[in-house]
mmCIF file as Biopython writes it, N, C-alpha, C and O atoms, coordinates in Angstrom:
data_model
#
loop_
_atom_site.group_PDB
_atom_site.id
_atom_site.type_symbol
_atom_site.label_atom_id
_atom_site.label_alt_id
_atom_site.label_comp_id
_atom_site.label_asym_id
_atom_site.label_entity_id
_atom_site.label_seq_id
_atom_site.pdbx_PDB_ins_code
_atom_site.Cartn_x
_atom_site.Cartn_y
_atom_site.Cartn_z
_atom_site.occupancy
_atom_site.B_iso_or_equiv
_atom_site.auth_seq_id
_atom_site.auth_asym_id
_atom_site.pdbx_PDB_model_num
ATOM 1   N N  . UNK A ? 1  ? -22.185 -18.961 -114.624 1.0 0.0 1  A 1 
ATOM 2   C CA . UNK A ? 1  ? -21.224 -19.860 -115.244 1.0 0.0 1  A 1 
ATOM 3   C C  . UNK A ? 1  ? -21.822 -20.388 -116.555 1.0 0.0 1  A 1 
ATOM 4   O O  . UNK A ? 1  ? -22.968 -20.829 -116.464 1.0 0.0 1  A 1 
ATOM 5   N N  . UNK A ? 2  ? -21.257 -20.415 -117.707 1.0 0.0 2  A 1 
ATOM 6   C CA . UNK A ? 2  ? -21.439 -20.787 -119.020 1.0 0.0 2  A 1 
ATOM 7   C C  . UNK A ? 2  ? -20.611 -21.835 -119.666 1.0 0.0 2  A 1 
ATOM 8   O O  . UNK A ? 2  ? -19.515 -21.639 -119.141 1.0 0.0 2  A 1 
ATOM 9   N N  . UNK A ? 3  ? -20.508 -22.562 -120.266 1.0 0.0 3  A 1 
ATOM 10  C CA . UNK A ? 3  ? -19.483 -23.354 -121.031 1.0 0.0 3  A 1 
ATOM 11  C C  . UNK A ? 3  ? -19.451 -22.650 -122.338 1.0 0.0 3  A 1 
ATOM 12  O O  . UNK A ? 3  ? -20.464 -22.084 -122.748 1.0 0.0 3  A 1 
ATOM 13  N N  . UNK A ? 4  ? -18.354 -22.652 -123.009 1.0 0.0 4  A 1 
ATOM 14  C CA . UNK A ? 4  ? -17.971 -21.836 -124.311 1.0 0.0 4  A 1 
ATOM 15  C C  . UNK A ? 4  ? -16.508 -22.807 -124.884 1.0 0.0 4  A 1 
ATOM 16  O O  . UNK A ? 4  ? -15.688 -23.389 -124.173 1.0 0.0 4  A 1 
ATOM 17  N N  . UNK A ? 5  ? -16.543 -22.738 -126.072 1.0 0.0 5  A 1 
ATOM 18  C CA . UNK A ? 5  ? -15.465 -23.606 -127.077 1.0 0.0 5  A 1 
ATOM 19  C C  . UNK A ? 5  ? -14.231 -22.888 -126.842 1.0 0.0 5  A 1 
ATOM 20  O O  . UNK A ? 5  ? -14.030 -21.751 -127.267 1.0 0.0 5  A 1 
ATOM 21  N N  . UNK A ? 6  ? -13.610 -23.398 -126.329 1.0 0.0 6  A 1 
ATOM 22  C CA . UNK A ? 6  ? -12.075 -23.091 -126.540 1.0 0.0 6  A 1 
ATOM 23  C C  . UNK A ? 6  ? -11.255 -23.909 -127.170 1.0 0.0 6  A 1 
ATOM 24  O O  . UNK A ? 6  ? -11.251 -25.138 -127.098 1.0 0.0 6  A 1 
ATOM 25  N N  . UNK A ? 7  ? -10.379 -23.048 -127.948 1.0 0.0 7  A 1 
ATOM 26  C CA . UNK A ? 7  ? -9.659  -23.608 -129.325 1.0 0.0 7  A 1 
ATOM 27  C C  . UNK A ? 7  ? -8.292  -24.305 -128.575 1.0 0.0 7  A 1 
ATOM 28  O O  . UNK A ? 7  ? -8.027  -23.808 -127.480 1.0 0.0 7  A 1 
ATOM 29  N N  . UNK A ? 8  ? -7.622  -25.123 -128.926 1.0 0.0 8  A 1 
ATOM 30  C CA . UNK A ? 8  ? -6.373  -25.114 -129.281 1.0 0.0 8  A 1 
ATOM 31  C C  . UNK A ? 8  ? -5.395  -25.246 -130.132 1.0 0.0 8  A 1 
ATOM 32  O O  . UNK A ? 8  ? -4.887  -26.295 -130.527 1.0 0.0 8  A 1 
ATOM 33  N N  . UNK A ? 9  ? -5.049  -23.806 -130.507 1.0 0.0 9  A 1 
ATOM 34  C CA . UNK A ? 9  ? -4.416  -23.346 -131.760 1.0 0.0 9  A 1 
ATOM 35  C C  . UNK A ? 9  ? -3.761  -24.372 -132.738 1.0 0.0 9  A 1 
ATOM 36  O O  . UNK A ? 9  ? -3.812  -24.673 -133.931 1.0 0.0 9  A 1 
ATOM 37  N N  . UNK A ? 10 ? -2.862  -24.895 -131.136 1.0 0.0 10 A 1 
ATOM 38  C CA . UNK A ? 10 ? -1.348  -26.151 -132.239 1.0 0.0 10 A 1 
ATOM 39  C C  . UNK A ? 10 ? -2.384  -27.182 -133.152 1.0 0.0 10 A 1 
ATOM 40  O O  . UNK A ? 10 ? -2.025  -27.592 -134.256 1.0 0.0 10 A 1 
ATOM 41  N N  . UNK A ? 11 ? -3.650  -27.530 -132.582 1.0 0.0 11 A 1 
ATOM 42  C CA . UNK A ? 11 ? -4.224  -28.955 -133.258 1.0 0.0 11 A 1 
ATOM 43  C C  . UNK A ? 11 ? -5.368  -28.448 -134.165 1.0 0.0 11 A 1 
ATOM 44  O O  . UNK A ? 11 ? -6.266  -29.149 -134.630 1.0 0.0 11 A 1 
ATOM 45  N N  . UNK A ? 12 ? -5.110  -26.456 -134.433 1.0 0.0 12 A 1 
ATOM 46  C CA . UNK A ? 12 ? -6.538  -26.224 -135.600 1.0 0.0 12 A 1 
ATOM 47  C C  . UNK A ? 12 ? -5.633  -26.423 -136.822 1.0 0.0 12 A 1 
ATOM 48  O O  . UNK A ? 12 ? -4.421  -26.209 -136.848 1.0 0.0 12 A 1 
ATOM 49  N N  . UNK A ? 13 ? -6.523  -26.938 -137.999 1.0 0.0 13 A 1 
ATOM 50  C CA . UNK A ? 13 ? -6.145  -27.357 -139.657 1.0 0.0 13 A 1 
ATOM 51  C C  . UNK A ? 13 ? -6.383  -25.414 -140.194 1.0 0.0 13 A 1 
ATOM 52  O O  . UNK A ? 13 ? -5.602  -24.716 -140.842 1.0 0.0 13 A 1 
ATOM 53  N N  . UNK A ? 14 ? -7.631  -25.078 -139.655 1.0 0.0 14 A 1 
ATOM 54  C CA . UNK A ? 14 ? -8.193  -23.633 -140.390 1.0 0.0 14 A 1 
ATOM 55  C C  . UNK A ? 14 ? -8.946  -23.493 -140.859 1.0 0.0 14 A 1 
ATOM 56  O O  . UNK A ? 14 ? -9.358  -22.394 -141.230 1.0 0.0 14 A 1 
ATOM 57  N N  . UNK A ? 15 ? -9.848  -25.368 -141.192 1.0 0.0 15 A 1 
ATOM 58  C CA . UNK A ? 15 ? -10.685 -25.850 -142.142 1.0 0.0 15 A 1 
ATOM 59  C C  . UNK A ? 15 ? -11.933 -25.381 -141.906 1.0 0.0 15 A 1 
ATOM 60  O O  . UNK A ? 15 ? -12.831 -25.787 -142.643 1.0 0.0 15 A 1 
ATOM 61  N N  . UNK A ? 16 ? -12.288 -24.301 -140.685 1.0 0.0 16 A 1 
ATOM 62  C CA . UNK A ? 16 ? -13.663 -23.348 -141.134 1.0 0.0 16 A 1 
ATOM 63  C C  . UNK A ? 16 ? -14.547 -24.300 -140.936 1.0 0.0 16 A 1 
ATOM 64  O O  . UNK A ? 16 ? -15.599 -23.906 -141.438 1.0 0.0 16 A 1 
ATOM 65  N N  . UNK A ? 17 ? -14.640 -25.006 -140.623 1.0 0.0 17 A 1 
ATOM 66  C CA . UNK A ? 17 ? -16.015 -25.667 -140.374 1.0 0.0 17 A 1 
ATOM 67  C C  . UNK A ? 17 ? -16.882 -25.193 -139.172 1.0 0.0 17 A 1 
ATOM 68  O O  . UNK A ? 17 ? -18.105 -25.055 -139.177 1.0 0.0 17 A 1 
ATOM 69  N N  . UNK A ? 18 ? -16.043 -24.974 -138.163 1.0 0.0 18 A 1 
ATOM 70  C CA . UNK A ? 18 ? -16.464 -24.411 -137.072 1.0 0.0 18 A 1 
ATOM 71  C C  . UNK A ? 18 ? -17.185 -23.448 -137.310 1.0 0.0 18 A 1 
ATOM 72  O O  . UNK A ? 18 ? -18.379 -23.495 -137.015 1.0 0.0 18 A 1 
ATOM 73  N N  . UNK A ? 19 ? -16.705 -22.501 -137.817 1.0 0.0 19 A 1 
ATOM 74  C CA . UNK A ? 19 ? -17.265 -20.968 -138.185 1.0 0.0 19 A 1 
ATOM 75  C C  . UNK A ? 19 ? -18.974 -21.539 -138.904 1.0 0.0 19 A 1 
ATOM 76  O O  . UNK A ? 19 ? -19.921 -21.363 -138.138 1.0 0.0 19 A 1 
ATOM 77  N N  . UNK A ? 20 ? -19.153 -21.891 -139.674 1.0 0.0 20 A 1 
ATOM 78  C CA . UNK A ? 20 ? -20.044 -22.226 -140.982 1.0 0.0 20 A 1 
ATOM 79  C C  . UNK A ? 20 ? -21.217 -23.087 -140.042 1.0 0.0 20 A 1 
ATOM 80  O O  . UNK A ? 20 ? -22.409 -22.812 -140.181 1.0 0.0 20 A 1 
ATOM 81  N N  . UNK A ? 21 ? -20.743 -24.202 -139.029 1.0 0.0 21 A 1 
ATOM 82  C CA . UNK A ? 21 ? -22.271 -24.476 -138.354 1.0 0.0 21 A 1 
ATOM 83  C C  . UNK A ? 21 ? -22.661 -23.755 -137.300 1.0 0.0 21 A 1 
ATOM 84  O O  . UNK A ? 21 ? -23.764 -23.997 -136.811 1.0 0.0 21 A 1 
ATOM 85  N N  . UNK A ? 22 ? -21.826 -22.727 -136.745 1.0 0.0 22 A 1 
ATOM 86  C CA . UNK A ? 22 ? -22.125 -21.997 -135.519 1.0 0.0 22 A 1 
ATOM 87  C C  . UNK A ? 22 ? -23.665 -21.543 -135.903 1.0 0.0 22 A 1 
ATOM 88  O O  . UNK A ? 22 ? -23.789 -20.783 -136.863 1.0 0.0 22 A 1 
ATOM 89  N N  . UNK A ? 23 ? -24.570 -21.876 -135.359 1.0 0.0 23 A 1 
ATOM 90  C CA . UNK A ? 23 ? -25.986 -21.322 -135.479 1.0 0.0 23 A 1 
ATOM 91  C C  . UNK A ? 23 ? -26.026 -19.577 -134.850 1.0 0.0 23 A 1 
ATOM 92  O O  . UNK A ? 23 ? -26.736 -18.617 -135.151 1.0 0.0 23 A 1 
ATOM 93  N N  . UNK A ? 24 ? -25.493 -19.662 -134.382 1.0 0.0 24 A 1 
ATOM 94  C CA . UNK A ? 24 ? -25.375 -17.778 -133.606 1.0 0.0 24 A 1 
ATOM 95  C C  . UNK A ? 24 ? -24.842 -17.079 -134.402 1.0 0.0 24 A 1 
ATOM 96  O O  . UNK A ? 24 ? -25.156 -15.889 -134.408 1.0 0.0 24 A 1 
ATOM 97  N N  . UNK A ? 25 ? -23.946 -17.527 -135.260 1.0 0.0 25 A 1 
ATOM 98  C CA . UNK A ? 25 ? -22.366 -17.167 -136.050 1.0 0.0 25 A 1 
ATOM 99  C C  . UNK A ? 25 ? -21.738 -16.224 -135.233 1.0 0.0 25 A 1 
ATOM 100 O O  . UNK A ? 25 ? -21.388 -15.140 -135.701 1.0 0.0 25 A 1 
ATOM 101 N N  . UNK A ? 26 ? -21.516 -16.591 -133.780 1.0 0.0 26 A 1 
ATOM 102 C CA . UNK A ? 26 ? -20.423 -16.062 -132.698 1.0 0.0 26 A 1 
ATOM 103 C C  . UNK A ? 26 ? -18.924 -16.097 -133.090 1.0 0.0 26 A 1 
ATOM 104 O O  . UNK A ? 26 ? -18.001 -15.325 -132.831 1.0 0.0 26 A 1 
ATOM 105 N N  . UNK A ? 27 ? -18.999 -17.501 -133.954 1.0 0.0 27 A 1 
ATOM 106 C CA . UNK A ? 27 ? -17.166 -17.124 -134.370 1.0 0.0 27 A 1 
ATOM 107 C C  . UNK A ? 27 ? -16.961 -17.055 -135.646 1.0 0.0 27 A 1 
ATOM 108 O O  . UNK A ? 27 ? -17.785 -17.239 -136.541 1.0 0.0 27 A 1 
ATOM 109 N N  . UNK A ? 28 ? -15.461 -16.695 -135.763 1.0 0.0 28 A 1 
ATOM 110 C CA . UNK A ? 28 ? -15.190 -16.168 -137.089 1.0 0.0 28 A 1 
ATOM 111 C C  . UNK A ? 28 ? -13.756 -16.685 -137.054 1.0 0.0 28 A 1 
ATOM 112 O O  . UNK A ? 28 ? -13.170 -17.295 -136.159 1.0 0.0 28 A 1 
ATOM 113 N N  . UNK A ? 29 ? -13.296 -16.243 -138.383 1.0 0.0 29 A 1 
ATOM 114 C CA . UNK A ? 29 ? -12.055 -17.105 -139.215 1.0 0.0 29 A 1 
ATOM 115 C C  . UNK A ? 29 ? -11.112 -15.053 -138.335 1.0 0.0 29 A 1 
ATOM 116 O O  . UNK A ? 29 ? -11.679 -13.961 -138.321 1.0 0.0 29 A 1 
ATOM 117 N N  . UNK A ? 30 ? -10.057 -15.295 -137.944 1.0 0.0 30 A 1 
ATOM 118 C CA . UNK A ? 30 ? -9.394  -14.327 -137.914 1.0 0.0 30 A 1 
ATOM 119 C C  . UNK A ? 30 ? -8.108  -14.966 -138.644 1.0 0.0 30 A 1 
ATOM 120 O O  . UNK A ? 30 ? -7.631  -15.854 -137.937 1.0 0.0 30 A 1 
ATOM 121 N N  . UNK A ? 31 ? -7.507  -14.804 -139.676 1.0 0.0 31 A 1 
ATOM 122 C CA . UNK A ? 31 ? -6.709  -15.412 -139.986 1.0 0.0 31 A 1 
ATOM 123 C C  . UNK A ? 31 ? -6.374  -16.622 -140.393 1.0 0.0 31 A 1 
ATOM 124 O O  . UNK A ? 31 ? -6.772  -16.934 -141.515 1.0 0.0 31 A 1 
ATOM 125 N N  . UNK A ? 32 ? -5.588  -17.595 -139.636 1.0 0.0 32 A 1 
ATOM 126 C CA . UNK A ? 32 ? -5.945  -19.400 -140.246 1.0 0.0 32 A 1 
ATOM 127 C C  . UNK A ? 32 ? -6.143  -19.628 -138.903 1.0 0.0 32 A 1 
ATOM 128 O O  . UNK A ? 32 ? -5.226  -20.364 -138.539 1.0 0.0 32 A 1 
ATOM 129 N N  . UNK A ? 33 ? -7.157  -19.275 -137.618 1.0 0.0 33 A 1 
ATOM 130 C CA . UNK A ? 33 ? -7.905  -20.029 -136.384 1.0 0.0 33 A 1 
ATOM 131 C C  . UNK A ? 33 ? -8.954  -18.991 -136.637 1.0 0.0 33 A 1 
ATOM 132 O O  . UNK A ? 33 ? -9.018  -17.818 -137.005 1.0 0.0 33 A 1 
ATOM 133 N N  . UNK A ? 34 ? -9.841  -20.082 -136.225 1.0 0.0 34 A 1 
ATOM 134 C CA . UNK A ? 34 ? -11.353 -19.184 -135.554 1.0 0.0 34 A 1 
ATOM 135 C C  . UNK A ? 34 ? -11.279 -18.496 -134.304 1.0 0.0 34 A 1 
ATOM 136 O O  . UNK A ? 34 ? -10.195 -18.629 -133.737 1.0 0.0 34 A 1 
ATOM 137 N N  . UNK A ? 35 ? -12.070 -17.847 -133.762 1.0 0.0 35 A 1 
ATOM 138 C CA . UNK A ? 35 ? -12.264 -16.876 -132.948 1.0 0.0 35 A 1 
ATOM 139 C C  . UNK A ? 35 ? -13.718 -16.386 -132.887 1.0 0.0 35 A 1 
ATOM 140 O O  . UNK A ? 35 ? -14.665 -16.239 -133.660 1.0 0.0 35 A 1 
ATOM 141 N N  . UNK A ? 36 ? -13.352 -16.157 -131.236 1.0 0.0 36 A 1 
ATOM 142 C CA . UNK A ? 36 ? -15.088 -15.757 -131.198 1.0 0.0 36 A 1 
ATOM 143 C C  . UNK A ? 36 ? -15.164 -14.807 -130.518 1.0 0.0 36 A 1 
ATOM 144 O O  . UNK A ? 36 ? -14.682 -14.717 -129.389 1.0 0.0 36 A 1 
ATOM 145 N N  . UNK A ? 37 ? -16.139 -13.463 -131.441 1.0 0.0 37 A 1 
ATOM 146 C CA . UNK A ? 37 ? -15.594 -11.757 -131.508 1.0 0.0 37 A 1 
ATOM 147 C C  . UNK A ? 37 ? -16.872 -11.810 -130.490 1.0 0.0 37 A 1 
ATOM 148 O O  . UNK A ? 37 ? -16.689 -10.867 -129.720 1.0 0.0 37 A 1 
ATOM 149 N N  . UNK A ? 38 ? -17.855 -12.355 -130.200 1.0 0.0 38 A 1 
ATOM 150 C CA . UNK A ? 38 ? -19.117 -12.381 -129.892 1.0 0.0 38 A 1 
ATOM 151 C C  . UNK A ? 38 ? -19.580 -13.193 -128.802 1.0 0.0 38 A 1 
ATOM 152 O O  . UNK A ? 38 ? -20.673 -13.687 -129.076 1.0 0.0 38 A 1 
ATOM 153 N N  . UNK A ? 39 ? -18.992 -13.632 -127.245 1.0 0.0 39 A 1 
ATOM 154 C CA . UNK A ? 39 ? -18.826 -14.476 -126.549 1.0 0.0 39 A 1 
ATOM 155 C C  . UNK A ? 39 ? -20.126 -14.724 -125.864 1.0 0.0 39 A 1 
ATOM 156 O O  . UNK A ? 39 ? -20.312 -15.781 -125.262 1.0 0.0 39 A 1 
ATOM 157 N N  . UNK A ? 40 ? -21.081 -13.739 -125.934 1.0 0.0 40 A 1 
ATOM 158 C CA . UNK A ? 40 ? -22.465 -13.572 -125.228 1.0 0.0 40 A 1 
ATOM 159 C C  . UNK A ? 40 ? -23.512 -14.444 -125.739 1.0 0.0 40 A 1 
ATOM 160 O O  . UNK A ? 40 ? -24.424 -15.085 -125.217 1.0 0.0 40 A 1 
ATOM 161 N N  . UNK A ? 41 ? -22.838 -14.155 -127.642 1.0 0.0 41 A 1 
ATOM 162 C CA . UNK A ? 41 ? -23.923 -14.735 -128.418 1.0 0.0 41 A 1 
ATOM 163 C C  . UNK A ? 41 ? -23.817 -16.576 -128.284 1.0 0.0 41 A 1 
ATOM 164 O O  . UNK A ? 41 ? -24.686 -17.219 -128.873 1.0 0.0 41 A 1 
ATOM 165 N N  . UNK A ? 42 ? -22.904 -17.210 -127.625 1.0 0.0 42 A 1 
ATOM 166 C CA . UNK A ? 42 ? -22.701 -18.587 -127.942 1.0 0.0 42 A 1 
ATOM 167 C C  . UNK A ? 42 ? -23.944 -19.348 -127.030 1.0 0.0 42 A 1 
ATOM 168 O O  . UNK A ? 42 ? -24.331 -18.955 -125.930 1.0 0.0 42 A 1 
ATOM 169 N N  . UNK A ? 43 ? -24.263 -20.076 -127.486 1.0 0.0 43 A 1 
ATOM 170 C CA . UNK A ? 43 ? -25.806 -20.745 -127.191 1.0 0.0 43 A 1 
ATOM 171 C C  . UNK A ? 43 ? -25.215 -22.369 -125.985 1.0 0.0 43 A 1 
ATOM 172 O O  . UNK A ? 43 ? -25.940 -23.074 -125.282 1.0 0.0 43 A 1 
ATOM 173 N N  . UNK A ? 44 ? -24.139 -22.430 -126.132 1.0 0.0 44 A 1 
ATOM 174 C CA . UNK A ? 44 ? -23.284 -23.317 -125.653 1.0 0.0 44 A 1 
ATOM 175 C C  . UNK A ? 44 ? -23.576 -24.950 -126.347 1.0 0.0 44 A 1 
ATOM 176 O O  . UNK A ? 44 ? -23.068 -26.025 -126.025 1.0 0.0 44 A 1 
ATOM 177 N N  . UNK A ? 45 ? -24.394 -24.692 -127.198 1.0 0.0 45 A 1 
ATOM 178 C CA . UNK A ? 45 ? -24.555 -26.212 -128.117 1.0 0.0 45 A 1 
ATOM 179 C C  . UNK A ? 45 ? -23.469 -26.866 -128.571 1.0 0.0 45 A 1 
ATOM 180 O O  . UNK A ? 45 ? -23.691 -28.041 -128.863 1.0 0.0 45 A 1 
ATOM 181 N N  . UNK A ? 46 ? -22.213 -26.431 -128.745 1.0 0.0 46 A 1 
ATOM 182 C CA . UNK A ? 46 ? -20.880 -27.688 -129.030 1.0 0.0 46 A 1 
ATOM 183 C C  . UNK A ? 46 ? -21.173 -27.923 -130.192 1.0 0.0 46 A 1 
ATOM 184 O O  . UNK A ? 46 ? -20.476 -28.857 -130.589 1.0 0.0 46 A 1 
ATOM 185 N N  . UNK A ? 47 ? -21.965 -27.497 -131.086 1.0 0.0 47 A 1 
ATOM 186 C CA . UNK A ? 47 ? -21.727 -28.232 -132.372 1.0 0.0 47 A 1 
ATOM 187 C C  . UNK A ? 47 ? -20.276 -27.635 -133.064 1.0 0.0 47 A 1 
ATOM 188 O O  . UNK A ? 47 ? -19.707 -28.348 -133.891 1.0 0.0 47 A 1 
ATOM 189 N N  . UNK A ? 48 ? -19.966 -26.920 -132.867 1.0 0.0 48 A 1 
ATOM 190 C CA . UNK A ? 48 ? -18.435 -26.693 -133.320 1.0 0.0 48 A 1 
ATOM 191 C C  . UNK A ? 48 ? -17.590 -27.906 -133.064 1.0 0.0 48 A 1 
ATOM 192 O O  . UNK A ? 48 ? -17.084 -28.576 -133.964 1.0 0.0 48 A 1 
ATOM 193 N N  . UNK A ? 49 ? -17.448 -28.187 -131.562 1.0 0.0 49 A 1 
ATOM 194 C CA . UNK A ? 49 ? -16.837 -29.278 -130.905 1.0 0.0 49 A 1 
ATOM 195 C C  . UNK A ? 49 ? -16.723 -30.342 -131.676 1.0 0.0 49 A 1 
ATOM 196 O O  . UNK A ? 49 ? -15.730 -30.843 -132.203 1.0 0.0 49 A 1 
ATOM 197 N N  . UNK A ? 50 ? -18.453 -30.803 -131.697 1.0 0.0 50 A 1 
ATOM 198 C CA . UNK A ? 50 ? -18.429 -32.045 -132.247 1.0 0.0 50 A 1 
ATOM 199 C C  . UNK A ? 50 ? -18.078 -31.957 -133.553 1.0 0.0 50 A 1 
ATOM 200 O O  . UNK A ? 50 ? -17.506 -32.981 -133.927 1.0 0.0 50 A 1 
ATOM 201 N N  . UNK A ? 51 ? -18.251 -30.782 -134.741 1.0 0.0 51 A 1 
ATOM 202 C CA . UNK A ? 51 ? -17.998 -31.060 -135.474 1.0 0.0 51 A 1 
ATOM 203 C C  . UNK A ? 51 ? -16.396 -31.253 -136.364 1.0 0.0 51 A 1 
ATOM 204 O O  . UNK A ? 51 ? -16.120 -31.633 -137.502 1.0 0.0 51 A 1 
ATOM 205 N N  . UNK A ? 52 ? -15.654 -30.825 -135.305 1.0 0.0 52 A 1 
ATOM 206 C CA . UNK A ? 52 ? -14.165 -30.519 -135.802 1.0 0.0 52 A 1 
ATOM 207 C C  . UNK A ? 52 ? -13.463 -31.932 -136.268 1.0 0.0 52 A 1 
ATOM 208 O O  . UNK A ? 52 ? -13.393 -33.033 -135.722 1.0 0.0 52 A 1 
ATOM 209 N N  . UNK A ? 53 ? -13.156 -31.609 -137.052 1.0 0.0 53 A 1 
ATOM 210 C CA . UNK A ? 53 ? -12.012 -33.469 -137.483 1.0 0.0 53 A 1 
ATOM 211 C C  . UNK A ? 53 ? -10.981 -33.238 -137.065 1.0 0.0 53 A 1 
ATOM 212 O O  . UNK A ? 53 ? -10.263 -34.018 -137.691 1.0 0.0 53 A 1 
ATOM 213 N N  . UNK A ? 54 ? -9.953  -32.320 -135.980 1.0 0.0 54 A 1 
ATOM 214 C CA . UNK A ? 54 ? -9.053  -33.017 -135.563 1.0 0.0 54 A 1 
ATOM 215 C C  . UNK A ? 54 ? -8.853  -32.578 -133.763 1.0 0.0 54 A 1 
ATOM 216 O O  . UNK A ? 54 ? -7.843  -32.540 -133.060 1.0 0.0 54 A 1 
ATOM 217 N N  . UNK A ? 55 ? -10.483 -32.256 -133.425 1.0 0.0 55 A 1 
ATOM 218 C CA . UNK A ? 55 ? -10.471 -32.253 -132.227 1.0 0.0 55 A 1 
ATOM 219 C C  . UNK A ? 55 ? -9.682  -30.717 -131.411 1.0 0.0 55 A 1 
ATOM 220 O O  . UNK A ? 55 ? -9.059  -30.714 -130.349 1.0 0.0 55 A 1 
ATOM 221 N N  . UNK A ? 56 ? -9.930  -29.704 -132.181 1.0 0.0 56 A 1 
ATOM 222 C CA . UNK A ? 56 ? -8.921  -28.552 -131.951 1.0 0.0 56 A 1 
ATOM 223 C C  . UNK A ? 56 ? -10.195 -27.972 -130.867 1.0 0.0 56 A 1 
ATOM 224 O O  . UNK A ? 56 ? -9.758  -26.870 -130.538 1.0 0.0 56 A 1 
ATOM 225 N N  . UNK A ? 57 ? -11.019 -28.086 -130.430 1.0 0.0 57 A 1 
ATOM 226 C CA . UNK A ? 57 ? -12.224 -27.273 -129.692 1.0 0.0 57 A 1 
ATOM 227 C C  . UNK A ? 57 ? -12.692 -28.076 -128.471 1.0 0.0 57 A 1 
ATOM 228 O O  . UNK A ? 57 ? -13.119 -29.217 -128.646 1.0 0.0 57 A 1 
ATOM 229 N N  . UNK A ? 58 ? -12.639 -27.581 -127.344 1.0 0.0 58 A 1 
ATOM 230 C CA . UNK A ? 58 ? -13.360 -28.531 -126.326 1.0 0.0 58 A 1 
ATOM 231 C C  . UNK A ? 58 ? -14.343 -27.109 -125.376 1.0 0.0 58 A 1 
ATOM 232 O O  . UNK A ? 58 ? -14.040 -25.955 -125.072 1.0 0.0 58 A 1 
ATOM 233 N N  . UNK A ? 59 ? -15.578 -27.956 -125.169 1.0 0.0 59 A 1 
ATOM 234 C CA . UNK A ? 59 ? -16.181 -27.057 -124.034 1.0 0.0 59 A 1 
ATOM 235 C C  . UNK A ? 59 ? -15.343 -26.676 -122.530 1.0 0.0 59 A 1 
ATOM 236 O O  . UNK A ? 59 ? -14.680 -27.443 -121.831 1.0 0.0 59 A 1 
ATOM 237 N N  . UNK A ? 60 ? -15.522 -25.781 -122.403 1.0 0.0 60 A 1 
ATOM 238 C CA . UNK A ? 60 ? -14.861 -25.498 -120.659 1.0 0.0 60 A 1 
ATOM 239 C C  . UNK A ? 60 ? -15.904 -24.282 -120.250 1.0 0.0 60 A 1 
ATOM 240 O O  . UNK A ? 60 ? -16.391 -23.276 -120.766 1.0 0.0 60 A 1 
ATOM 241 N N  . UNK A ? 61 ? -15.942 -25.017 -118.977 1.0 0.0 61 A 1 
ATOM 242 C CA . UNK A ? 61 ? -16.971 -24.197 -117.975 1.0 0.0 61 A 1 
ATOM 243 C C  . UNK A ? 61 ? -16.434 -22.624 -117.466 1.0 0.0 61 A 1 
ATOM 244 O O  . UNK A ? 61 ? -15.701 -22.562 -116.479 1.0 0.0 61 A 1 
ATOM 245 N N  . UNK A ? 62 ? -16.744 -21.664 -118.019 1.0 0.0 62 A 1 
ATOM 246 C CA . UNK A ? 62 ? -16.256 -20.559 -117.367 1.0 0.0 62 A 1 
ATOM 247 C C  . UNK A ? 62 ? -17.025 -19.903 -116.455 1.0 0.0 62 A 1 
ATOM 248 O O  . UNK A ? 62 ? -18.243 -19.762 -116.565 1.0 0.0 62 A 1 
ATOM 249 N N  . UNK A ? 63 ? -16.256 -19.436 -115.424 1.0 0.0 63 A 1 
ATOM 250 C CA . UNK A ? 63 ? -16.881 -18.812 -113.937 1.0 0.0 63 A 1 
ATOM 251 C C  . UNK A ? 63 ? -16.757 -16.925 -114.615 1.0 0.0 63 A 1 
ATOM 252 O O  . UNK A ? 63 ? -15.876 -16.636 -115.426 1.0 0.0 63 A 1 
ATOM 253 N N  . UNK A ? 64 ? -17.459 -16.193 -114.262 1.0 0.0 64 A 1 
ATOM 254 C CA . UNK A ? 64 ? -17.565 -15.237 -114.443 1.0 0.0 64 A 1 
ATOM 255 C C  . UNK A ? 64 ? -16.659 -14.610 -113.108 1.0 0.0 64 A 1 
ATOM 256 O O  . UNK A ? 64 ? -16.658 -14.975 -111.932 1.0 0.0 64 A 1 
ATOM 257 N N  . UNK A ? 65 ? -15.892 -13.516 -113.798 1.0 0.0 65 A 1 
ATOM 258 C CA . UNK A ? 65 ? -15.339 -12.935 -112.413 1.0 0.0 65 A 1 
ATOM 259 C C  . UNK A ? 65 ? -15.914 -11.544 -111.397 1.0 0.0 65 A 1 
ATOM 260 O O  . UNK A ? 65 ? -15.333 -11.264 -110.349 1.0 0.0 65 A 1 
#
């Protein structure tokens, strides 16, 4: 089990910030939301999370199936 950022689309701006502190650079801009092409590489540090200004990213615990 890992925790990993999940977006929610309706409350992203597009404003890339996320992408730019990812220390792994696991996600990327696909369009106007980020995305993460690279799910292995996420270190689970939240600095995306914390860094978002309108709160579009929260950690969630995922169970492997």
């Amino acid at each position: 089990m890992r925790e990993l950022p999940i977006l929610d689309a309706r409350r992203c701006t597009a404003c890339g910030e996320c992408v730019v502190i990812c220390p792994t650079e696991c996600l990327e801009m696909r369009g106007k939301c980020p995305w993460m092409p690279r799910p292995l590489d996420c270190i689970s540090c939240a600095a995306c999370v914390q860094l978002c200004p309108v709160d579009a990213l929260e950690m969630k615990l995922l169970e492997r199936a």
